[in-house]
C-alpha positions in Angstrom: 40.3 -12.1 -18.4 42.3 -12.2 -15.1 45.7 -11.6 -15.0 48.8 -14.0 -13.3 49.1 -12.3 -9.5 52.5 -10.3 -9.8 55.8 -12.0 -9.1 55.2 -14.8 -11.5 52.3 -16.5 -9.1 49.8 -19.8 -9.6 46.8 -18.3 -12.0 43.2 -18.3 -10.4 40.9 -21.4 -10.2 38.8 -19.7 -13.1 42.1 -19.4 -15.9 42.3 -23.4 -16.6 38.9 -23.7 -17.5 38.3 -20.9 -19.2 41.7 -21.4 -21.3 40.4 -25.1 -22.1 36.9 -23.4 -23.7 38.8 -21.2 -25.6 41.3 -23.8 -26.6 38.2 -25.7 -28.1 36.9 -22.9 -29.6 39.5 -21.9 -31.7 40.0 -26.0 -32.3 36.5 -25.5 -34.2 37.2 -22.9 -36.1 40.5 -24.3 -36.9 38.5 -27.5 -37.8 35.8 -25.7 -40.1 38.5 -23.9 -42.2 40.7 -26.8 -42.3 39.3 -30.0 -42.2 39.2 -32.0 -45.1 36.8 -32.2 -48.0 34.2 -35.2 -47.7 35.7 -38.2 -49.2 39.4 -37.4 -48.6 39.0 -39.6 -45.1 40.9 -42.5 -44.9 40.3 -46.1 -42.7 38.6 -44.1 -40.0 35.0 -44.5 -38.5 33.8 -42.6 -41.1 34.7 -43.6 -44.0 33.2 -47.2 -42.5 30.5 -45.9 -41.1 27.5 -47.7 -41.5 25.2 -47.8 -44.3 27.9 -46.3 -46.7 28.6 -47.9 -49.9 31.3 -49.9 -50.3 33.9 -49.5 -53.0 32.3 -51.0 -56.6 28.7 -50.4 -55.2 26.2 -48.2 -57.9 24.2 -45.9 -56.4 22.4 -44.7 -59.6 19.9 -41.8 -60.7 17.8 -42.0 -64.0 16.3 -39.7 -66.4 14.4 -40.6 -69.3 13.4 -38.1 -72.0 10.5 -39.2 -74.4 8.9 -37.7 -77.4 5.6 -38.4 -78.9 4.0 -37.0 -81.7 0.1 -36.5 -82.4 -2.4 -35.5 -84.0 -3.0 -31.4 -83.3 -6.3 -31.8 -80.9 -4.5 -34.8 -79.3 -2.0 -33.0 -77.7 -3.8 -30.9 -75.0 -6.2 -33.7 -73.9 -3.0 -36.4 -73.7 -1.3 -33.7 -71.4 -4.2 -33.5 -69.2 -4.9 -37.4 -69.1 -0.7 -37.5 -68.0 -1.6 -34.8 -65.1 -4.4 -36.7 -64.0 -2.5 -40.4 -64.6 -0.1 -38.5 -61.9 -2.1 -36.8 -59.6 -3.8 -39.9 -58.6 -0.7 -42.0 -58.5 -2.3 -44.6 -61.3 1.5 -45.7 -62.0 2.9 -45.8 -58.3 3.8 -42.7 -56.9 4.3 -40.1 -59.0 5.4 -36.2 -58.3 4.3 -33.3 -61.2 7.3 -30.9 -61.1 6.3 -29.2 -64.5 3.7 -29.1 -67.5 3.8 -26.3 -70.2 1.7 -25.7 -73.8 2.2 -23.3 -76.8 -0.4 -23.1 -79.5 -0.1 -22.0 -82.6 0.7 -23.4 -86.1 3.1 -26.7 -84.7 1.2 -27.1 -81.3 3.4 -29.1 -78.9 3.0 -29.7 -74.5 5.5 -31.4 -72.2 5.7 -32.4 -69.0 8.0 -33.5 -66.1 7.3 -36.3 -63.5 8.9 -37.6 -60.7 7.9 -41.3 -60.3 8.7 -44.5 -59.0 11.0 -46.5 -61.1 7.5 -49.5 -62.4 5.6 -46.4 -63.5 8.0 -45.1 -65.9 6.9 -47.3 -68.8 3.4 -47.7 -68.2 2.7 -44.1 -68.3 5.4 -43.7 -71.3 2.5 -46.2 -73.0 -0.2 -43.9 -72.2 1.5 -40.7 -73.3 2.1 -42.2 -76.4 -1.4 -44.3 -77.6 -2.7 -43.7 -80.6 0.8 -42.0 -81.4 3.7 -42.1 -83.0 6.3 -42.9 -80.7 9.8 -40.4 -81.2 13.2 -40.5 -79.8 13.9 -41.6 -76.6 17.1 -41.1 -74.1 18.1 -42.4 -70.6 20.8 -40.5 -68.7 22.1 -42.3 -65.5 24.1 -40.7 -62.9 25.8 -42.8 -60.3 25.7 -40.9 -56.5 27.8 -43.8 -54.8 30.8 -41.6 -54.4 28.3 -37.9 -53.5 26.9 -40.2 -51.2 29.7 -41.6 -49.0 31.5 -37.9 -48.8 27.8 -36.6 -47.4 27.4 -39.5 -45.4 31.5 -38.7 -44.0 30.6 -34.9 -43.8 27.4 -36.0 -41.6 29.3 -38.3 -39.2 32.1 -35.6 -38.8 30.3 -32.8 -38.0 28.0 -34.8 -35.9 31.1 -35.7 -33.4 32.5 -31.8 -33.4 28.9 -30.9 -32.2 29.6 -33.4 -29.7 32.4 -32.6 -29.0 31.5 -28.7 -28.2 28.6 -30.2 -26.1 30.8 -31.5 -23.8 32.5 -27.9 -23.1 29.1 -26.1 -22.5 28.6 -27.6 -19.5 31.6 -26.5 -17.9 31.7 -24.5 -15.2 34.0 -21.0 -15.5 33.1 -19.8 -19.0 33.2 -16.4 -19.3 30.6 -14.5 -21.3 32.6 -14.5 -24.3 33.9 -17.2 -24.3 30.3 -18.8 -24.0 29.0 -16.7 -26.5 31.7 -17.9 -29.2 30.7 -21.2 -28.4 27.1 -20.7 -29.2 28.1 -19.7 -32.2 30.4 -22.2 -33.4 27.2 -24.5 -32.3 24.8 -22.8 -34.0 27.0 -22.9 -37.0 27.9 -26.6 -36.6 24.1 -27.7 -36.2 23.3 -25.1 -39.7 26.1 -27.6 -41.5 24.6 -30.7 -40.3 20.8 -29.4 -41.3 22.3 -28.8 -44.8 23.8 -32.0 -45.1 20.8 -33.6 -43.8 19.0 -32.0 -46.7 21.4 -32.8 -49.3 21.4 -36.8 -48.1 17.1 -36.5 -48.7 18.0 -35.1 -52.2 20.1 -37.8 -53.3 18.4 -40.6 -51.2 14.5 -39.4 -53.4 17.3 -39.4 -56.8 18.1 -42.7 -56.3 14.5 -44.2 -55.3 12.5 -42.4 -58.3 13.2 -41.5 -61.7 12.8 -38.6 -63.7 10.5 -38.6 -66.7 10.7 -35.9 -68.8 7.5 -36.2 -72.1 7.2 -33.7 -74.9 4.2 -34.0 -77.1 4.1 -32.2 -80.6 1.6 -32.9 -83.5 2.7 -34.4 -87.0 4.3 -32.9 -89.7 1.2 -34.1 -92.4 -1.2 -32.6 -89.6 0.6 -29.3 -89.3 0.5 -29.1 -93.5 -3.6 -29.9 -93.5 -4.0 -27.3 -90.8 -1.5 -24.6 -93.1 -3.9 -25.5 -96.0 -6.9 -25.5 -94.0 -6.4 -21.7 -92.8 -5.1 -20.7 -96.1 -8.2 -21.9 -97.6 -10.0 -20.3 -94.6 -8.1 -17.0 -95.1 -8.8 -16.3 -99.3 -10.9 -13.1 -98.4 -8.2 -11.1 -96.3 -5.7 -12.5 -98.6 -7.8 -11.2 -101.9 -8.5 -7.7 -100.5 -4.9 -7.4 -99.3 -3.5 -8.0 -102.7 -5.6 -5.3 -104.0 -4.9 -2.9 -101.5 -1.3 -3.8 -102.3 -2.2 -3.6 -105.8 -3.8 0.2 -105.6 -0.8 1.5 -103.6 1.7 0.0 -106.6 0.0 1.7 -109.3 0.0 4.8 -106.9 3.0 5.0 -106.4 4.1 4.2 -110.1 2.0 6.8 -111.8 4.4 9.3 -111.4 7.3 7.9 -112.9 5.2 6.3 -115.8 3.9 9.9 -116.9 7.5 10.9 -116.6 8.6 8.3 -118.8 5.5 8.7 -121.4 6.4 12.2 -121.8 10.5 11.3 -122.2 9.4 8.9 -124.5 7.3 11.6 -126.6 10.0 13.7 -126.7 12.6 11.5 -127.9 10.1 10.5 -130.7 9.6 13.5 -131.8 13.5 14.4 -131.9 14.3 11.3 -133.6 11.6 12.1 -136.5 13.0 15.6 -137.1 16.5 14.2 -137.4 15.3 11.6 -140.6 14.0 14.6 -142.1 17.3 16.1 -142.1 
């Protein structure tokens, strides 16, 4: 950086516009550590900015959770007929995000879907035909108020981009000083892209719904198949119990031959003293 010529002399043509890009530099630094949190604006352009919602509006977000229960060898191919139902957007459009199974003794699937808000009952009907229908909850979130502080965060960071536009223009920035304004920029234009995202997020919230199905068979189902595979299971179960059998009396012997012989003895003592 120059210096002021000695004897208290008029700084160089270069020192006002340099000091004016570093004056805006350190204003957006100052400005990302210290500007308000969204929603704390007041009356200004961008807390009426357009599109916003205005006080009292409901921007809301739904998510239903459904249970069905069915027969055991219903399950797998009602999950599949949901996937497909999805896939080719039967119901509107409709988004997969996740589908599980377990086997075993109480099988059971579920599945997640993103859809649009006329499909949600017509393919709650189709997950549950032919079944018997189980609790269901709806949880509703309202964005209004996530909404206007993005919206304010977007319209504020898109004027301090602006604003630093202006400055990299000017003529007499120095190397460092253009290379702190790149960054501040780059940083700027990182928030807004975030933002951006975030607005998408709550915007596909608010315009689907979340569906969230779990499928598991019927208690008198689950008991026939128990019976069924106890039934199915008498030979292991028989040779088992003898083998269990075997080691008993194996490991018995022992200490019944102990007590045959204390009970020998004590017969024989208590003989000899009725004699006496």
């Amino acid at each position: 950086m120059q210096r002021e010529p000695a004897g208290g002399g008029r700084p160089t043509s270069t020192t006002a516009p340099r000091a004016c890009a570093l004056a805006v530099v350190a204003w957006g630094l100052l400005a990302s550590g210290c500007a308000p949190p969204p929603g704390e604006f007041g009356g200004g352009a961008a807390s009426g900015s357009a599109g916003a919602p205005a006080d009292g509006d409901a921007l809301l977000a739904y998510e239903h959770t459904v249970g069905v229960e069915l027969a055991s060898e219903a399950i797998v191919p009602r999950l599949q007929a949901i996937q497909t139902a999805c896939r080719d957007a039967r119901f509107g459009a409709c988004t997969l995000l996740e589908a599980q199974q377990s086997a075993g003794d109480w099988p059971r699937a579920r599945v997640v879907l993103r859809m649009a808000p006329a499909g949600i009952e017509p393919m709650i009907a189709l997950a549950g035909e032919d079944g018997d229908a189980g609790e269901r909850s709806t949880r509703t979130e309202d964005l209004a108020v996530a909404v206007r502080d993005t919206r304010t965060a977007q319209d504020r960071l898109a004027r301090e981009l602006e604003r630093l536009q202006a400055f990299e223009g000017r003529p007499g920035l120095s190397v460092a000083d253009m290379i702190a304004l790149a960054e501040r920029m780059a940083a700027t234009e990182a928030q807004i892209e975030a933002a951006q995202r975030e607005a998408a997020q709550q915007r596909r919230r608010i315009d689907t719904q979340l569906l969230t199905v779990d499928l598991r068979a019927r208690s008198g189902a689950g008991g026939r198949g128990e019976v069924a595979r106890a039934v199915a299971d008498i030979g292991d179960t028989l040779a088992m119990g003898t083998a269990w059998t075997i080691r008993a009396a194996a490991f018995l012997l022992p200490l019944g031959l102990v007590l045959v012989a204390a009970g020998a003895g004590l017969r024989t003592w208590w003989r000899r003293w009725r004699r006496a």
